[in-house]
N, C-alpha and C positions, 0 to 999 in steps of 0.2 A: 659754305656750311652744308653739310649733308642734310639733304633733304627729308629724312627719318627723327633727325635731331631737333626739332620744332620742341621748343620750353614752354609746353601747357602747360596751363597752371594747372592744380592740384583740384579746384572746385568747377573746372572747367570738366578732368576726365570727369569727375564724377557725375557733374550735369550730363554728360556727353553718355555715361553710360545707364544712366538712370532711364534716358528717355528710348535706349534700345526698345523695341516693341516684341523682337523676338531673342531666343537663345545664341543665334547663330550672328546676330547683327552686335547683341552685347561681346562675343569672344571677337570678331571684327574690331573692335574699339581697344579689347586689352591687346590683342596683338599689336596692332597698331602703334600704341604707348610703349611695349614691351620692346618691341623696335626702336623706337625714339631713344629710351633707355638703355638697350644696347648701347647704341651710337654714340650717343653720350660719355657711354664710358670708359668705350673703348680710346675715343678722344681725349679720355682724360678731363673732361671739361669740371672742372672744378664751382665754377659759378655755380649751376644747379644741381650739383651733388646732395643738396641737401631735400631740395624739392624734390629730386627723381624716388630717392630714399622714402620720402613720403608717399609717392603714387605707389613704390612696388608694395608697400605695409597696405594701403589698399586693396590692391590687386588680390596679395596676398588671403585677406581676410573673402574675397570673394572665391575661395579657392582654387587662384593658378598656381603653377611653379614659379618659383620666384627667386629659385636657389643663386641664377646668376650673381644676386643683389647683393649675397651675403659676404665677399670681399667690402661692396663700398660700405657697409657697415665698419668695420676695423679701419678703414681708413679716414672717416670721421670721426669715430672716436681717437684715433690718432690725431689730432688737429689738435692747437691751442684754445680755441674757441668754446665757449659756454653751450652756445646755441648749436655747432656742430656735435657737440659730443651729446648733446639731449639728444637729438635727433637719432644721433650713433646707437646710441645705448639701449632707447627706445625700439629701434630697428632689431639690434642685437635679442632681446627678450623675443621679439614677435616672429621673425625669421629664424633665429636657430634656437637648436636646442641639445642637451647635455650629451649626446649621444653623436655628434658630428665634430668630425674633426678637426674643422675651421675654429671649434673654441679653444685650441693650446694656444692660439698667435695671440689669441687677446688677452691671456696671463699678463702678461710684462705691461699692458696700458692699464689693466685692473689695478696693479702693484703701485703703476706710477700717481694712480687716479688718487689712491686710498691714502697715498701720502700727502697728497696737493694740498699748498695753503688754502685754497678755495672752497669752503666748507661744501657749496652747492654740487660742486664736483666730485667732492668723496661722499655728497649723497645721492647721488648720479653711479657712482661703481658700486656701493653698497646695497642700492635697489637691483641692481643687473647683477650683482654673484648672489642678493638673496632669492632670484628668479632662478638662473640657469645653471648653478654651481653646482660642477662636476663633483667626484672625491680625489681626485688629483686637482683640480684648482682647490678643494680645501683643505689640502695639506698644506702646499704653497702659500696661502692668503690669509692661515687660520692666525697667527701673528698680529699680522695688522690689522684685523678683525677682533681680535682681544683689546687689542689697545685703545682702541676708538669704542670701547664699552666704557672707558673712563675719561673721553675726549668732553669738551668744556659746554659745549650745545646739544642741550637735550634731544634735538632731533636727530643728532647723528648718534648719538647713545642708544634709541629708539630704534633706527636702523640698523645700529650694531649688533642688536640684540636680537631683532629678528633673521639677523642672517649668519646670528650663531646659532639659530634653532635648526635653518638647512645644512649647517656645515655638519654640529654635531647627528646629524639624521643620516647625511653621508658618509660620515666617516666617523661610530662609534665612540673612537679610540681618544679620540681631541678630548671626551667630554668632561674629563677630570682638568684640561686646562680651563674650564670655564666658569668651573664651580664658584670660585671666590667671587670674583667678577660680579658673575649672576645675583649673588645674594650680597653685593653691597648696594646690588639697585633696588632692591627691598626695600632701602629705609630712602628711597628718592620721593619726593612731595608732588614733584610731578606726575600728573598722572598717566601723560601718555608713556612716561617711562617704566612708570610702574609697570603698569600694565605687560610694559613687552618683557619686562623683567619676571613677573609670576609667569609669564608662557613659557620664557627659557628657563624656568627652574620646574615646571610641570614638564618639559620634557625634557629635565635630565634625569629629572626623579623617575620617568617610566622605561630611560636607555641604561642609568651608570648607579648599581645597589648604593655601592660606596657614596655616591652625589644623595641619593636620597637620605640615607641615615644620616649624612650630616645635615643636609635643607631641615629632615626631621627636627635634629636636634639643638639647632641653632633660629631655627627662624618660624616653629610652629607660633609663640608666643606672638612675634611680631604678624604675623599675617593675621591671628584672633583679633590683634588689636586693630588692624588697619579695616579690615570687614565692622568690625564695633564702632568705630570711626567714623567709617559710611553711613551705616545703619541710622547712628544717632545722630549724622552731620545735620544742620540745618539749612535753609535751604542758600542755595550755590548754583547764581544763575551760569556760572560755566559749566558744569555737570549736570544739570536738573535734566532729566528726561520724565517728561508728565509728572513731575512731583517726587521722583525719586533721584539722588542722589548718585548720578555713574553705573549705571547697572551694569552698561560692561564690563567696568572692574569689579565689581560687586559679584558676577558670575564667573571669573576666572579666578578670582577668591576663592570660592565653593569647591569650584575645579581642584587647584591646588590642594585646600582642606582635604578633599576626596581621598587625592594620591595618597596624603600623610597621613592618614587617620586609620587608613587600610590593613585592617593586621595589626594595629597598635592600638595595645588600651588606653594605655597614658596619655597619648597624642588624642586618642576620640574625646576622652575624658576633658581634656584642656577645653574640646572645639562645643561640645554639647550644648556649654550656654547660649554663646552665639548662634551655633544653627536654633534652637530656640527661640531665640532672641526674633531672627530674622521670619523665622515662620510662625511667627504671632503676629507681627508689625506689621510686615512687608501687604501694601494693598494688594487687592485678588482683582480688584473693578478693571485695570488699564493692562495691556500688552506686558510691558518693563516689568512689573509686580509679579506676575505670573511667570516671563521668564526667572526672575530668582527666584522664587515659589519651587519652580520644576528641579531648578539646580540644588535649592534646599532640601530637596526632598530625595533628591540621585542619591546625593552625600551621604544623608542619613541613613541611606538604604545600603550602603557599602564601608560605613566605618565600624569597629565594634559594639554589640549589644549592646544597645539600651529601648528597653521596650514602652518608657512614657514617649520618647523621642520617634522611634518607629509606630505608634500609633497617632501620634499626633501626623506624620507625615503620611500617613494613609487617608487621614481625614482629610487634607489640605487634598490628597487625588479625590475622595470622593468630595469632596466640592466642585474640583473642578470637572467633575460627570454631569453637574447638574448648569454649567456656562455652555452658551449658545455657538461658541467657536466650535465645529466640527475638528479643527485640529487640536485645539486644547482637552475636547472628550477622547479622541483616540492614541494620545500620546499618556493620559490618565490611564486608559485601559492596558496600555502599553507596560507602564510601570505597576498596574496593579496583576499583571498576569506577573513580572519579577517578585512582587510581595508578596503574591499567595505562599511562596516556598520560604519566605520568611516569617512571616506572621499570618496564616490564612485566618485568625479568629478576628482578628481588627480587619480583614475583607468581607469577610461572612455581615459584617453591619452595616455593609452598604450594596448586602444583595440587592434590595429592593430598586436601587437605583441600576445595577448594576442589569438586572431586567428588563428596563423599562429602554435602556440602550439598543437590546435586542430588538426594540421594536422601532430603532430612530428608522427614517427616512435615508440617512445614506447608506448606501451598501458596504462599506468597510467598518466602520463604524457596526453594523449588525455585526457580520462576521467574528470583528475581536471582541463583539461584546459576549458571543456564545462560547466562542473558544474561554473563556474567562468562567462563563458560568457552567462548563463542562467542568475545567477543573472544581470550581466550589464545592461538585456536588460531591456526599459522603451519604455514610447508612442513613443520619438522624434528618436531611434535608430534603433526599432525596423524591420525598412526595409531594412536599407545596413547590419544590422548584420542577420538575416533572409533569404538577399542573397546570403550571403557567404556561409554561412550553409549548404544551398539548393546546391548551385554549389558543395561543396567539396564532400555532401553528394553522385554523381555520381563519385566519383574515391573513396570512402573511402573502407575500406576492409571490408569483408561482417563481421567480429565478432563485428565491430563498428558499423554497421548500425541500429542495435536494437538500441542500446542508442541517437544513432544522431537521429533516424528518433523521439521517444521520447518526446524529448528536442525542436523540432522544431516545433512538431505539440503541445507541450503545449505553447511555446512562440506566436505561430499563433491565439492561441485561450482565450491566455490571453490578449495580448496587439491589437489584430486585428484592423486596424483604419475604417475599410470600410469591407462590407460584398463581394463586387467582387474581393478585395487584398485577403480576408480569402480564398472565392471556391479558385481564382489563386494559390494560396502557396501550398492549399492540392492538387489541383490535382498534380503538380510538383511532389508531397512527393508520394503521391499516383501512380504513371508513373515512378519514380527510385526506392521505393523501396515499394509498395506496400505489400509486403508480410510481410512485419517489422510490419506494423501498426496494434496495435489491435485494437479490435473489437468495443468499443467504442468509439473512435476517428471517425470511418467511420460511425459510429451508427448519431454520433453529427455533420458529417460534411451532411450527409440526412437531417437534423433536420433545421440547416440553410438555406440549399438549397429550401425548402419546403416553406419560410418565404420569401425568399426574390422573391417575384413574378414577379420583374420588370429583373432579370436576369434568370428566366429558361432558358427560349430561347438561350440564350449565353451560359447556363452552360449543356446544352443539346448537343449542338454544341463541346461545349471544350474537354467534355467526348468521344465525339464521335472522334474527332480526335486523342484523346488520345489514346484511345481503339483500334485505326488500329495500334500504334507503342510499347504497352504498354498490350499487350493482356494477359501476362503472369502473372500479378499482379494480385493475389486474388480479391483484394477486391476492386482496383479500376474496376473491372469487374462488379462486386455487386453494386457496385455506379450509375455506368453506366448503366446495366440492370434496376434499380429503376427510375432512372432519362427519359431513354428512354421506357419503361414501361407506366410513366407518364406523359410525356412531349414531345411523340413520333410523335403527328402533329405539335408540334412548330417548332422539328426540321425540318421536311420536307417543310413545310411553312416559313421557316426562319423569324420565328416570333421575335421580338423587337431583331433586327441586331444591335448593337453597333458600334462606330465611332475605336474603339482602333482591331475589329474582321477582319479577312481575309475571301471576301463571300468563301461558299463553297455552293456545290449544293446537296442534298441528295435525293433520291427517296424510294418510300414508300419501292422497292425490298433492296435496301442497310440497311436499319434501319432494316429490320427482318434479311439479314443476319447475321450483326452483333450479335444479340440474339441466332441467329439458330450456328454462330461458337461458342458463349461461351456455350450452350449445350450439342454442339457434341465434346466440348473437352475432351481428356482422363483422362487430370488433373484438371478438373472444380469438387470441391467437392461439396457435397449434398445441400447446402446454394445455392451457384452461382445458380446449374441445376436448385431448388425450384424458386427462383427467375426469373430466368428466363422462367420457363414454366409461373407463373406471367405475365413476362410480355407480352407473346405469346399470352396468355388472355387476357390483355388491348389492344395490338396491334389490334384485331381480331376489337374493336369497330371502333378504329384510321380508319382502313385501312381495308373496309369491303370488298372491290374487291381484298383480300389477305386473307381471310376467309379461305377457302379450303386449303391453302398450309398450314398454320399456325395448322388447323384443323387437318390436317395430321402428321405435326412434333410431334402436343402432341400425336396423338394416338401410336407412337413409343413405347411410352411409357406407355402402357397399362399391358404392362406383365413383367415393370422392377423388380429386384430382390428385389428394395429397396421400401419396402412398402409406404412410402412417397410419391416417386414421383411415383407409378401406382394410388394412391389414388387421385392423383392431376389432373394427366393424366384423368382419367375415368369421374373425376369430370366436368374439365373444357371442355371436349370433348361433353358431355352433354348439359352445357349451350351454346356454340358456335351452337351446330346442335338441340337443339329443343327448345332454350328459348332466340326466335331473340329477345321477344317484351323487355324483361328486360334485357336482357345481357348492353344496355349502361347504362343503372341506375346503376347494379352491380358494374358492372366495373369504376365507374364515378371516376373521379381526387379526389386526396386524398382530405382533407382541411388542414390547416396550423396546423401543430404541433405545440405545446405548447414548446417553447424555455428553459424558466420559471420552469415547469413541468418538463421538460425532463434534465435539471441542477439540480436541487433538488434532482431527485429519483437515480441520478450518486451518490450527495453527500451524500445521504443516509439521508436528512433531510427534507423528506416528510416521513409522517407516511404511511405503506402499511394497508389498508383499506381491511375491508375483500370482497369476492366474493359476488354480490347482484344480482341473475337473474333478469330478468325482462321482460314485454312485448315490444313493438314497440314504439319507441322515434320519435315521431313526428312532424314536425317540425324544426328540427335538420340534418344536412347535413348529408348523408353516415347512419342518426343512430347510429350518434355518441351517447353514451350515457348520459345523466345528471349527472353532480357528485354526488356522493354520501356519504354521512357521513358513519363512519366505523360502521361496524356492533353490538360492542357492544353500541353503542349509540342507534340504532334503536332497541336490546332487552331489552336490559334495566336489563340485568340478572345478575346474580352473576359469580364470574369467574370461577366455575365449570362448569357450564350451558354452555359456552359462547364456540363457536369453537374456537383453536386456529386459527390465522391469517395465511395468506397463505404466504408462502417462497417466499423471494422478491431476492433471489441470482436465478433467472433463465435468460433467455434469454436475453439480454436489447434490443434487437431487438422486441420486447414486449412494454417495456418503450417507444421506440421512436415512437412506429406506435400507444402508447394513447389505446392499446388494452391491455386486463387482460385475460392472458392464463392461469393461474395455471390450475392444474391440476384434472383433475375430481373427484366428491370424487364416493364413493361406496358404497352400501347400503350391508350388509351382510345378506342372509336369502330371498334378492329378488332378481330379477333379473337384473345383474350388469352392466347398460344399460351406456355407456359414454356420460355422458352432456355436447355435443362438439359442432361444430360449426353449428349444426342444431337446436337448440334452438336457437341461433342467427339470421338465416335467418328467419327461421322461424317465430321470432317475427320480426323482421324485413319488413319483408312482411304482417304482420295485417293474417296470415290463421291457426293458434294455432300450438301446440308445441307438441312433440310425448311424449307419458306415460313413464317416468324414475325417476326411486328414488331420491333424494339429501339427499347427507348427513344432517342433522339434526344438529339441529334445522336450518330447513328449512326458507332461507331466499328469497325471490323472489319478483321481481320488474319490471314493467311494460316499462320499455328501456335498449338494448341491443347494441351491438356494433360489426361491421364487417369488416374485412378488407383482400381484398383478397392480399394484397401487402407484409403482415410480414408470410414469415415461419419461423416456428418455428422448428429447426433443431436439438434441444440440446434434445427434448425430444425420447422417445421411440416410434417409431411406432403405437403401440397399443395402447398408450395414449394420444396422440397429438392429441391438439384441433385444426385441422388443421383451420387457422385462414379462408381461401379462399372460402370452403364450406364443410369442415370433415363431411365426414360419408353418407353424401346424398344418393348417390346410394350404399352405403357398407350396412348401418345401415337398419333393417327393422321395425316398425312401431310394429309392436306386435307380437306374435306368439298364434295360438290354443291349445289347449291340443293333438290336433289330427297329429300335423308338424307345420314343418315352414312354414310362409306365404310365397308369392310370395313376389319378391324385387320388389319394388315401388319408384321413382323418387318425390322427397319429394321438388320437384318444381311444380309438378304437382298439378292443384285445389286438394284439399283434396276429395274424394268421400264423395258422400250424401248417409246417410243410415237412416234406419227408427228408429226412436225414440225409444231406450230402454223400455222395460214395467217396470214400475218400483210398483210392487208390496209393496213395504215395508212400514212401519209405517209413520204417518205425523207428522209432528211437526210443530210447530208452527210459526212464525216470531219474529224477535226481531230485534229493535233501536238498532243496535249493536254501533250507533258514531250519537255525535248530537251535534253541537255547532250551535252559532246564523248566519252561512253562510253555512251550508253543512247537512247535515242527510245522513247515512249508513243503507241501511238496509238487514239482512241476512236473505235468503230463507232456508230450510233444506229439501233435502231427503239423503234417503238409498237404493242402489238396497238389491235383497233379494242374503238370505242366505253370506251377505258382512257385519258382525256390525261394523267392526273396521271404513270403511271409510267410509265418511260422505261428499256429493255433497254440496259444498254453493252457492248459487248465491247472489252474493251481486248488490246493487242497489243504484247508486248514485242521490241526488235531491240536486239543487242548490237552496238554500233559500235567494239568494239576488239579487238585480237587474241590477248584473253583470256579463255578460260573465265569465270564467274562460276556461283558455286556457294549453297547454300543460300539461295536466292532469294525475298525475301517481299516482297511489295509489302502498305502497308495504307493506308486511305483514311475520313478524318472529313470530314464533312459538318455542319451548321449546324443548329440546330432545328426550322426548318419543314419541312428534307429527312428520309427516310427512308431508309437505305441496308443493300441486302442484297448480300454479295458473296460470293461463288461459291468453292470450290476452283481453286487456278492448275492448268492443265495438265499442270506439271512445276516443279522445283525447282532447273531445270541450265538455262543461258542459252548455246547455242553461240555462236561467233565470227563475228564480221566478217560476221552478216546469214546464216548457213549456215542459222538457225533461229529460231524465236520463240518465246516464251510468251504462250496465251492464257487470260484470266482474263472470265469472266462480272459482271456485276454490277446491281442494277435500283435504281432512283431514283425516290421516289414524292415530287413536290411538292405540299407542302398551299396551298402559296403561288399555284398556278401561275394564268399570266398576270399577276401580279402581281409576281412576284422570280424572278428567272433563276436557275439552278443555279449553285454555288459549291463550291469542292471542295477541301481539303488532302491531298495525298498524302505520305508517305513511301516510298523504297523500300531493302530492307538488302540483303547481298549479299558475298560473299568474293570475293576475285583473289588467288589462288594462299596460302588460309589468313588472308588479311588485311582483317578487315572494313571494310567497305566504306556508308557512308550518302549517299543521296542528299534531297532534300525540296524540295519546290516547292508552289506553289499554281495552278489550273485555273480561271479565270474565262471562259475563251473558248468558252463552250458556244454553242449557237445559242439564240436569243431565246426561241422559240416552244418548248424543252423545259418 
């Protein structure tokens, strides 16, 4: 005998492998076996064909390969034998599976099995094709498999039936042979046949229309009666589970009722009493009860209207809200999140429990209990459930307060009735958990505050009290800092005091402390600090007899490590000590944020509009700027030509302050000067703008926009268009070939220098725009030894006998040009040629001698309040620019 081939017994490997100590010692043992097994069967050895058969299903389930084993399967079940074909069949299920091809050989012993006088053995082939049946064996098998739905022993009827539930699963098409069949084991007494019979009729009715309208119409009556049956049976110790009557049949009743009720009134109508019936009767106290309880209540919730019946099945969930099974409350909130869209008024009755979920001790259970009371909330509930929220939100555990704080601030800002209920709720939210909130939600609750002008003063005050007990919170810090920043003489003025307010008295020293402790905190990040030197800034106008001290706090901060705030520091220490006459225009009160505006560009359904420089916006509060149409409307180019649009995923703190930060672009091959927040002031203040490239096709427009209140924290140091005043005393204004120039304070008048000689060729003038209300005209020189760039001075004449007012001309150019354009003269166009506007502008061609200058202009403009657009295109330059 080969040495390999030793007949262990079957509790032998298993002792043998159990007492392995390690990984390598337990595969030592299956090999070992695995071998033995081989040998075996290579030998043919017939004696322990049946024992080896057993080690590999072992083996197996410890997962080795085991594929060799899967011949001696088919060849025991080949055998005459009871006990070999168990063993077979059994092997067959655990070792293969539908998708290998060793299962066509076992077709013809299935075929032979399903006909055998031996009932045990056609329950032996009928368990193994209800496991592994391909849809090529159940086209084959589907025959003898029908027949034996009507064979003499219920258990093999039983079987039959459940392995025409896999057959028709596999192969649709059978399922009209099975119909009849199915629905003559409807009226079987048996119950385990029953049973298999309502599954094969619940899944013909969701594969075959045709199968269902007839189950519909042939056998809804019978199934009402046989659940009626159940219900009122008495008691039956072979059915009793804890006092109820077969619940299993009793719940695939339900099931069934489900499918046929679906879409049919008549059919619902039949079933009503009984479901009824059952969800009065049925106990709630034991396991069995509650599962038909749930199934009575799915039914009800998917067969047609009827609304005593769907509120009675609401009430049976909110009962079971109030059972100490964690799975029986989450599977109620389960189904009362599907009933709110059917019935939310029979849910609204069991807020109050539905509340008190929010507060259980497991954490899913929380979860679906809020997601649940999110939905509930509406206009009319929206404030006692808002306050519960609010209250629980101070004891709830910190891994819940991300999702509570959430949930509360979208229900505040969806249903809000009143804008002083809105501030109230967020600050609360904002004072427990502050730190939870992002960053948009505090971005939106600025946005309101800003609009509603008849509650600063209150909402100044509220912060400020909050902020002595509540200091620790991020962003209610940030809130605070903006609000007192801007609104920092209301507070001290107790300006528009409210009847519902407690007075409080504040002095101009307490309002900057507040600012000076959120600065000097250790845990105040770079947002809060920027913000707050901000508001150190606007304070300084507030509270000019607090100048100096304010003055001092920013200079702390002149040699911080974070680029940012020395930038800020240096900057705003400047305007406080040498630029009294402007520092309150700078600094002046925001204007009202755009509500409208600032929802849209959240939901991402405002178009992001490319970057359009421009001059001084006049007229316009702060210089705020004019809107403007996106840039490829004003080129009018092809979309190679066209810059891509700028990243609208930056700051939203950007979005809310109505300012456009992207990011500078860069010119390569000159000198890579950042277009930051000195082009803004600068046009802002009407005194021109310092020499720096733009990226190309250079688009530039004659109104800008400032705002010293948004920093911008997300970006890099080095490229932050610091919104406040970037770069003023950092940036220098030109360099010589000989060094750098000296730094220069770019609020200072601009020095007056003597007129350039400009040696170079003349050129002529040219009508570059001419309609029946306007004429453009362009001047040309060149200084020398410069051919690329080209000075224009353009000249505007108003040809009608109307004013035109708030006057902006802007001007795109192509990608090989470069275009820098100057502050306009003025922003008022006299009549009928009385006066002109003149506007600066230079034009540097990379092309040049090679492509002529090309130009799209726009120009805007009111007549007597009524805006006004003009737009053309300029090809008629001289050759040789």
């Amino acid at each position: 005998m080969n040495p390999f081939s030793s007949p262990t017994r079957l509790r032998d490997m298993i002792r043998a492998i159990r007492a392995s100590k390690t990984a390598a010692e337990e595969r030592a043992v299956v090999r070992k076996e695995c071998a033995a097994i081989r040998a075996s069967i290579n030998e043919n050895d017939q004696d322990y064909s049946h024992r080896n058969l057993a080690k590999l299903m072992f083996i197996h389930m410890l997962g080795y390969p085991t594929h060799f084993g899967q011949m001696e399967c088919l060849k025991l079940i080949a055998t005459p034998g009871f006990p070999e074909k168990r063993i077979g069949y059994l092997g067959l299920m655990l070792l293969v599976d539908e998708r290998q091809e060793v299962l066509m050989l076992v077709t013809n012993s299935l075929k032979q099995d399903l006909n055998h006088t031996n009932q045990y053995i056609v329950g032996l082939a009928l368990c193994a094709l209800g496991n592994i049946c391909s849809a090529e064996m159940a086209r084959d098998l589907a025959p003898e498999v029908e027949r034996l739905l009507q064979f003499r022993d219920p258990n093999i009827r039983k079987k039959a039936a459940l392995c025409s539930i896999r057959i028709i699963n596999k192969v649709p098409d059978l399922a009209e042979n099975f119909v009849n069949p199915a629905t003559a084991l409807l009226k079987e007494k048996h119950h385990g046949v029953l049973i298999t019979g309502v599954q094969l009729c619940t899944a013909l009715c969701k594969i075959n229309t045709e199968a269902l309208e007839h189950i519909k119409k042939k056998c809804t009556e019978s199934m009402v009666r046989a659940l009626k049956d159940l219900a009122n049976s008495p008691y039956s110790p072979d059915y009793d589970i804890s006092g109820i009557t077969d619940p299993f049949l009793q719940i695939r009743l339900l099931r069934l009722l489900r499918v046929l009720g679906e879409g049919d009134v008549d059919a619902s109508d039949s079933m009503n009493d009984i479901l009824a019936q059952v969800a009065t009767k049925t106990e709630s106290n034991k396991v069995a009860g509650n599962a038909i309880l749930y199934e009575c209540v799915q039914t009800i919730m998917r067969i047609e209207d009827n609304g005593g019946l769907r509120v009675l099945a609401i009430n049976i969930l909110g009962r079971f809200l109030s059972n100490r099974d964690n799975n029986i409350r989450y599977v109620a909130l389960n189904m009362l999140m599907r009933g709110v869209t059917i019935d939310a008024q029979a849910v609204q009755r069991h807020r109050a429990t539905i509340l008190e979920c929010v507060k259980d001790p497991d954490a899913s259970i929380r979860k679906r209990a809020l997601e649940l009371v999110y939905v509930l909330v509406n206009e009319t509930n929206v404030k006692p459930l808002t306050k519960e929220l609010v209250d629980y939100l101070q004891v709830s555990d910190q891994d819940f307060k991300e999702d509570l704080t959430a949930k509360i601030c979208s229900i505040v800002s969806k249903f809000s009735p009143e804008k002083i209920w809105y501030i109230d709720q967020m600050l609360k939210v904002l004072s427990e958990a502050g730190n939870f909130v992002k960053d948009e939600v505090w971005y939106a609750l600025i946005v309101v505050i800003s609009n509603a002008s008849e509650l600063h003063g209150y909402t100044v005050r509220a912060l400020y009290k909050a902020f002595r007990t509540s200091a620790e919170q991020e962003t209610l810090v940030c809130v605070a800092l903006w609000c007192i920043g801007e609104y920092g003489d209301l507070l001290i003025n107790n300006v528009g005091v409210l009847d519902i307010e407690d007075p409080i008295t504040v002095t101009e020293l307490d309002a900057l402390d507040v600012v000076e402790i959120a600065i000097k905190r250790h845990a105040s990040d770079l947002t809060t600090k920027a913000m707050a030197l901000v508001a150190l800034l606007k304070l300084s106008s507030h509270f000019p007899s607090l100048s100096e001290r304010i003055r001092e706090t920013i200079t702390q901060y002149k040699g911080n490590l974070v680029l940012e705030l020395q930038q800020r520091s240096i900057e705003f220490n400047s305007i406080i000590a040498k630029h009294q006459s402007i520092r309150s225009t700078l600094v002046d009160r925001m204007p009202v944020l755009n509500e409208a505006t600032f929802v849209g560009r959240r939901a991402g359904s405002l178009p992001d509009a490319a970057s359009i420089q421009s001059g001084p916006s006049v007229g316009l509060p702060n210089g705020i700027a004019k809107p403007s149409a996106p840039l490829l409307d004003l080129l009018d180019l092809s979309s190679d030509e066209a810059p891509a649009p700028s990243s609208s995923g930056g700051d939203l703190i950007q979005d809310l302050l109505g300012v456009d930060l992207s990011k500078p672009s860069q010119q390569s091959g000159a000198s890579q000067t950042s277009k930051s927040g000195t082009d803004a002031l600068l046009d802002l203040l009407s005194i021109g703008s310092p020499s720096s490239p733009t990226q190309s096709p250079s688009v530039q427009n004659n109104s800008s926009m400032i705002d010293v209140l948004s920093p911008d924290t997300t970006k890099k140091p080095s490229d932050s268009p610091l919104d406040d005043l970037s770069s003023l005393s950092l940036s220098s204004r030109g360099t010589s070939n000989g060094g750098a120039a000296p730094m220069m304070d770019s609020l200072d008048p601009l020095p007056t220098s003597p007129p350039a000689e400009n040696n170079g060729p003349v050129y002529p003038s040219i009508t570059a725009f001419e309609s029946s209300f306007l004429r453009l005209m362009f001047d040309f020189s060149k200084q020398t030894g410069n051919s690329q760039t080209t000075n224009i001075q353009a000249t505007f004449t108003n040809l009608s006998s109307n004013v035109y007012t708030d006057f902006v001309f802007q001007a795109a150019v192509p990608k090989f040009l470069q275009l820098q354009l100057d502050p306009a003269s003025s922003n008022t166009l006299p009549t009928s040629g009385n006066g002109s506007i003149t506007q600066s502008m230079r034009v540097t061609n990379s092309q040049y001698g090679k492509k002529s200058l090309v130009m799209r202009i726009r120009i805007a403009y009111k007549i007597n309040g009524k805006d006004t657009l003009e737009e053309g295109q300029i090809s008629n330059f001289p050759r040789d620019l």
